[in-house]
N, C-alpha and C positions, 0 to 999 in steps of 0.2 A: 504494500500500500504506500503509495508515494503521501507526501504532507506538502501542505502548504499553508504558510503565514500570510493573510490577509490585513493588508492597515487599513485602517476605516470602513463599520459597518452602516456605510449608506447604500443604495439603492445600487448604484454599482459594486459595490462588494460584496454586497448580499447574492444578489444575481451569478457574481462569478464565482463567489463559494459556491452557490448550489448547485450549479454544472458542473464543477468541477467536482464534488461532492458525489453527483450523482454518475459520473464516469470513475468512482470508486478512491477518488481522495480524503485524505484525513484533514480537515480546514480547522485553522484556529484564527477567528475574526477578531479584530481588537480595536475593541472599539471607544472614545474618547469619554463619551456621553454618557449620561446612567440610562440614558434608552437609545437601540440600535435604530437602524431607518432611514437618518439625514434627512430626507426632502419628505419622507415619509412620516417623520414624528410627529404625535399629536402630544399637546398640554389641556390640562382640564383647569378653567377658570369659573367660577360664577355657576359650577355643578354641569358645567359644561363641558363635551369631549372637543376641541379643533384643530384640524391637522394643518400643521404649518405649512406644507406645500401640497405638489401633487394632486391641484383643486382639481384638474380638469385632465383626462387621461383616452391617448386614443389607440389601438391597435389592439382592443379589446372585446371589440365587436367575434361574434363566433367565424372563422377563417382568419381573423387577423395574424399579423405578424407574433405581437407578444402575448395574446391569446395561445397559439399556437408554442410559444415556448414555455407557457406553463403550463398547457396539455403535457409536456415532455419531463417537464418536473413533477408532476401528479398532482396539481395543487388546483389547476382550475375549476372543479366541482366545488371546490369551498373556498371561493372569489365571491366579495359580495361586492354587488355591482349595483347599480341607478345608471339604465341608459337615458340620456336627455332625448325630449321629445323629440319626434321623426319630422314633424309641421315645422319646429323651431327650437337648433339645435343652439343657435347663437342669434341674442338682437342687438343689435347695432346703433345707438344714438349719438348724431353728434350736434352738439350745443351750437356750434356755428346756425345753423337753419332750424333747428329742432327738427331735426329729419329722424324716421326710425325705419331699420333694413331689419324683416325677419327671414334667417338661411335655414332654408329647409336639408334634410339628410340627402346626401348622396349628390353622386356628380351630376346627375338631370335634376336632380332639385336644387343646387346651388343654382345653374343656371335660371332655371325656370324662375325660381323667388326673383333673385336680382333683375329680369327680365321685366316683372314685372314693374320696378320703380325706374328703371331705364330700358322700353321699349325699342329704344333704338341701338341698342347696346347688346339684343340678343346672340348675333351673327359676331360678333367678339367675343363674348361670354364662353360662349362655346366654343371658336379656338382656344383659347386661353384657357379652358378646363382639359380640353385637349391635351396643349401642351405639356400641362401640371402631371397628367398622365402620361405621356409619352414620357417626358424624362424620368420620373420614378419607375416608372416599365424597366429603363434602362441600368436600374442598381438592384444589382441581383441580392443582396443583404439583404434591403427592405424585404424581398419576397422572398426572404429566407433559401435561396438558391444556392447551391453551391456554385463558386467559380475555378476556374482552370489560370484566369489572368491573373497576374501578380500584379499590374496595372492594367485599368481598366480604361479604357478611349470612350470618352465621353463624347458628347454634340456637344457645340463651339455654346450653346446656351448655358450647359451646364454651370460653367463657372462665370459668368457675365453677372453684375449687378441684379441683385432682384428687382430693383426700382425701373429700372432697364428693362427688363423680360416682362412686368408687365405693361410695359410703355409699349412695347412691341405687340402685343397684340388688342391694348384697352386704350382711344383712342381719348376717353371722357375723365378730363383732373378728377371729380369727384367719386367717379367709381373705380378708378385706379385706386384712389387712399381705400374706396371702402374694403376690393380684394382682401386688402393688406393690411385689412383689423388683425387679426392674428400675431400682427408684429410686438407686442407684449410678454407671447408665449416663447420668444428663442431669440429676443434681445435684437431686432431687427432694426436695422440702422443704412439711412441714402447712402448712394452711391459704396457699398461696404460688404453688406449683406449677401453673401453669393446665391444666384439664382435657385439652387438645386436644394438649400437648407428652407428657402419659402415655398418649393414645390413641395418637398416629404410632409412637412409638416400639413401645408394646406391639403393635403391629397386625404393625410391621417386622420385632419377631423373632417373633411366632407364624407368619412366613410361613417363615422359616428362615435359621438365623445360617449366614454362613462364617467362615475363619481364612485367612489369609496362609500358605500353603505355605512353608517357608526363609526368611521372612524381610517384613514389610511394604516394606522398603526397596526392592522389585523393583517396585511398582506404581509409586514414585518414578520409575526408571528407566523406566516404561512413560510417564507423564504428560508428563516430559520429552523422552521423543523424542519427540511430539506437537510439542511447541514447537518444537525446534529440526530436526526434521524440513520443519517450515516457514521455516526461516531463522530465527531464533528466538535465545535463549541464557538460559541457567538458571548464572547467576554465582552461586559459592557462594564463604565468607570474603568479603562485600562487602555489610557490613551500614552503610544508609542511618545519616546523619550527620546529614543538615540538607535540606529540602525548601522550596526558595527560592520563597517566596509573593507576588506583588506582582498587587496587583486581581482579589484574589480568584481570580488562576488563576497555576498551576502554572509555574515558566520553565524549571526543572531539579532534578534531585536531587542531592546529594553523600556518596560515601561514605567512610567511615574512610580509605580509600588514598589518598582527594582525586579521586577520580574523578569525572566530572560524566556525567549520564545525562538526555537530552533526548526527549521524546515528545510524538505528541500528547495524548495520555490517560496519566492517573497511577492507577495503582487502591492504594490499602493493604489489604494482609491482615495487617496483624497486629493488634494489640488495638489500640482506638481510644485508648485513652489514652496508651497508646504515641507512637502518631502524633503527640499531642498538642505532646509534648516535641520533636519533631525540626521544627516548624514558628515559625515566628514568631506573636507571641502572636494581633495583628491579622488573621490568617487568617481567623479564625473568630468571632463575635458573643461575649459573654463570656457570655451566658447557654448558647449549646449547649456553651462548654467547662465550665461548671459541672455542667451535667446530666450529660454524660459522667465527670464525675469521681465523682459522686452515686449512679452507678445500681450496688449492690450487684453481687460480684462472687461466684458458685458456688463448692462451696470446690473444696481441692484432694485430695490423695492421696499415697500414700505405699505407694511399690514395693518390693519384695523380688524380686531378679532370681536363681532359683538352679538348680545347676550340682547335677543326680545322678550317680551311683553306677553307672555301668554295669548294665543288666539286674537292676536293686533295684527300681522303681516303671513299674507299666504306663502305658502311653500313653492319657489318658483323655479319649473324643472327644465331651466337651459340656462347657461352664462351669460351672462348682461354685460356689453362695454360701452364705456361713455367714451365720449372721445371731444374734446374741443373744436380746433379745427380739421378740415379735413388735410391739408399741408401739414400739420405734425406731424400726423399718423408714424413719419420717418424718423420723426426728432426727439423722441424718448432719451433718447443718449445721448440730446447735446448740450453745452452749456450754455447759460445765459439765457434759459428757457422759463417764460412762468409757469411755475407748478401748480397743480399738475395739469401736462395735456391728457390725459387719459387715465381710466382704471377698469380694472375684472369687478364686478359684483354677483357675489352669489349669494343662495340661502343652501349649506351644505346638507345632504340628505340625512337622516337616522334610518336605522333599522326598520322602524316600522312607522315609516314615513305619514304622517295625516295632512290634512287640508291646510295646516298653519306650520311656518316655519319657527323653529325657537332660537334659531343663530342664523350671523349674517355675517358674511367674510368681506373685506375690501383689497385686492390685491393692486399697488400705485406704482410703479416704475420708479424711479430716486435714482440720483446719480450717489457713490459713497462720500464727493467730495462736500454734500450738506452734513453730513456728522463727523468728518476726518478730525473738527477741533477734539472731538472725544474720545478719538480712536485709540489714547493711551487706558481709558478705566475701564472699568471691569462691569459684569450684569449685576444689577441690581446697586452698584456705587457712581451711578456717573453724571449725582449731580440734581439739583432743582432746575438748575436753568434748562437741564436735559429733557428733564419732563413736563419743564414749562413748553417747550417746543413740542415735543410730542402729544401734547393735548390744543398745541395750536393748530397742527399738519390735522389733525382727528377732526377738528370743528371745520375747518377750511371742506374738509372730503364731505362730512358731513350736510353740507349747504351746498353740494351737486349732487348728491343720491335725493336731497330733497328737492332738486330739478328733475329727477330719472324716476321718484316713486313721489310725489305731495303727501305729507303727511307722515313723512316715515320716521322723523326725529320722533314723534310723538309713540313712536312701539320701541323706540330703544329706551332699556332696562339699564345696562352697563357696556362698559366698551374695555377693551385692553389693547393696547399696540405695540408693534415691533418694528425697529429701522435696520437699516443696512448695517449694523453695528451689532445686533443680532442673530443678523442670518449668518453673519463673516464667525462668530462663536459660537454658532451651534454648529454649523455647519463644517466649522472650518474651510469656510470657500475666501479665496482675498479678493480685499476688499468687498467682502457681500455681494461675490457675485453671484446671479441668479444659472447662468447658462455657459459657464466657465470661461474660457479663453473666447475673446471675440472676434469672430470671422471673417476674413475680408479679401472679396473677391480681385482686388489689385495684389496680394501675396498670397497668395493660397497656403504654400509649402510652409510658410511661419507661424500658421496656427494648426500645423498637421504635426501632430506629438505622436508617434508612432509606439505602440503597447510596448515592445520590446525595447530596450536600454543595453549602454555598453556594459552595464554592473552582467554577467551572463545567468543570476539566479533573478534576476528583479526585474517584475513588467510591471505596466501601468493600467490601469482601467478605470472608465468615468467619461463623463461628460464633458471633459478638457483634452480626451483623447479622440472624441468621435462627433457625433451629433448629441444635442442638451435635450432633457426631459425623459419621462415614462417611456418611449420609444426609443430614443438615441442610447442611452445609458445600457438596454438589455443587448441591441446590438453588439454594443462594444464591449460587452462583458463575452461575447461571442469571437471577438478575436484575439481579446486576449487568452481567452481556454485555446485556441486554436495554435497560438503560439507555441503553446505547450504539446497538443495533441496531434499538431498537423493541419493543414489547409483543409477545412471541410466537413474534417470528422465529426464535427458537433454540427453542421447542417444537414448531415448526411443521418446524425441519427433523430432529429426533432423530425426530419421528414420519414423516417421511419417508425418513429413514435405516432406518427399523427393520420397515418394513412388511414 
């Protein structure tokens, strides 16, 4: 039985312990947090369960992609799931006109819906959803295929700006931005964004979003008994200290308690620069720790976690974005921008869902540099003025959901918020980023972090090595096992699993 040492049990590490797990490895997860998950962890505030990320999840629909890899770990019969409705998967407001788009499931009903509030727009539409399918046809990963190329020859669109790609086929300023509501979910940014990160994604929710029933923290619970179902173990409060480097390969890890943790394989999930710090300098050549430090980082976000009013505000089953103008739509990520241009709103589902909702999440784009004065204190030390601010960003949100819903201040009971200052310490992401390393279709090869490292026991997996979110993250937990196991072997067997 071969072993391996896992650093960080979030979403990517979880995913790659469990394949690797279930191709007969012994995993030791070690995780930072006193709960495993990252994007997945929920807190219970106000008698309330809310998962801090993870609100809105696609490739779960039955044939999907990551449906189909938890068919292959065993897990998907005890997936609790809320699909958003089929009529109205996502509604669209933006305050500029007070316009509202509702997108219906699926790629003839994206079209169909948007057709209808741009009539003359349909005969575009439908290239452009075309296209969005044509180039995801073209990545055989998404469709869990196996490949023969080491490098794969893409269409000349692939790699072009997304603002671009749909400038090429949407001829109308305003339904261009509306396309490219979705740019919130993967840090999407003008001229930057490469075309092919806006097709997957948009492709994955036109096929149809789910939500975490009671709580994301139960899929944790599923991923790990995966691991430790195999002899396995997912250590949490036993966040990595020092990763003892000598000739380029791995001897042991050690954690804050002083523990030592030996394998034959080392994997990191958590942000590469992260890593960077818990290693000796000579691990690594100085030029790859430069670029790692170099390669721009997607911004972050800024939550509002809140707690209604009994049978005050119904339970509303698709993702709400506001949006200001429709020219933002691009500018989440830049500076000198009034805040906020946009935000997610949802009412998250329970278990056994009824007509009224009892919580309501705000999810806001933030760049990390509105809280960097803070960046030295710690949670729960950093300050009045801190949370005089963050009950100001809360009121400010507050007085545009009562643009999106009238009336709605009046069903909030309590509120609790998180900033980019937050996510960067639970998660260990820097600078709180939402979607790791950010993407950009002028250098491609400087945000492509390849799984494999010159250390020859240590790979990398996570959303800084591939594509960000519920989709991107299982992928690439798929070529880092593949590293291990060979080109294929693990698509070769989800498709044998799944037949």
């Amino acid at each position: 039985m071969k072993t391996a040492v896992i650093i960080g049990g979030g979403l990517g590490g979880l995913f790659t312990g469990g394949i690797l797990a279930k191709e007969g490895f012994k995993i030791m997860v070690l995780e930072k947090n006193v709960t495993a998950g990252g994007g997945l962890q929920t807190f219970n505030r106000f008698g309330k369960t809310y998962d801090t990320g993870m609100h809105v999840i696609g490739g779960m629909q039955p044939g999907g992609n990551i449906y189909r890899i938890c068919q292959y770990l065993g897990i998907i019969d005890k997936v609790e799931l809320v699909n958003v409705d089929d009529d109205c998967t996502d509604r669209l407001y933006f305050a500029e006109d007070k316009a509202t788009y509702r997108i219906k499931k699926g790629k003839e009903g994206f079209v169909s819906s948007l057709s209808a509030y741009f009539p003359n727009q349909r005969e575009a539409l439908q290239a452009y959803a075309d296209a969005i399918y044509r180039m995801t046809d073209d990545i055989k990963l998404f469709h869990l295929q196996p490949s023969t190329e080491m490098f794969p020859i893409h269409s000349e669109e692939f790699t072009i700006a997304a603002d671009s790609f749909i400038a090429k086929y949407i001829q109308d300023p305003k339904l261009r931005s509306v396309v490219a509501y979705m740019n919130p979910l993967y840090g999407g940014r003008s001229d930057e964004t490469p075309a092919y990160i806006h097709a997957i994604i948009s492709r994955l929710y036109m096929q149809g979003a789910s939500r975490f029933a009671g709580g994301s923290d139960k899929f944790t619970d599923l991923l790990t008994s995966v691991i430790e179902s195999a002899g396995g173990k997912v250590h949490t409060n036993e966040g990595v200290e020092w990763v003892e480097v000598n000739n380029r390969h791995v001897d042991y890890v050690r954690t804050k308690k002083g523990n030592t943790y030996q394998a034959d394989y080392y994997i990191s999930a958590i942000h590469p620069c992260s890593l960077l710090r818990l290693m000796p300098e000579n691990s690594f050549p100085k030029a790859y720790r430069t670029r790692l430090n170099s390669i721009p980082n997607s911004y972050s976000a800024f939550s509002v976690y809140i707690k209604l009013k009994p049978g005050t505000f119904p339970y509303i089953n698709h993702s709400e974005y506001f949006m200001t103008r429709y020219v933002d739509i691009w500018n989440f990520g830049q500076h000198n921008k009034i805040w906020p241009l946009g935000f997610l709103f949802m009412t998250p589902p329970d278990e056994q869902q009824g007509e009224y909702a009892d919580k309501a999440l705000v999810t806001i784009p933030m760049l990390y540099d509105e809280v960097a004065k803070w960046e030295e204190t710690e949670v729960g030390k950093r300050g009045t003025d801190y949370e005089a601010w963050k009950e100001g960003k809360a009121r400010d949100l507050l007085a545009l959901i009562e643009e999106l819903h009238p009336g709605f201040s009046a069903c909030v009971d309590k509120i609790n918020t998180a900033s980019p200052l937050t996510i960067r310490d639970y998660y260990g992401s820097k600078e709180g980023s939402m979607f790791g390393f950010s993407k950009d279709y002028k250098n491609i090869a400087l945000s492509q972090v390849p799984v494999v490292t010159k250390v020859d026991n240590l790979l990398l997996t996570g959303q800084n090595n591939g594509l960000p979110g519920f989709c991107g993250v299982p992928l690439t937990a798929i070529n880092t096992v593949e590293a291990i196991l060979g080109q294929n072997y693990i698509l070769n067997r989800i498709n044998e699993c799944v037949k």
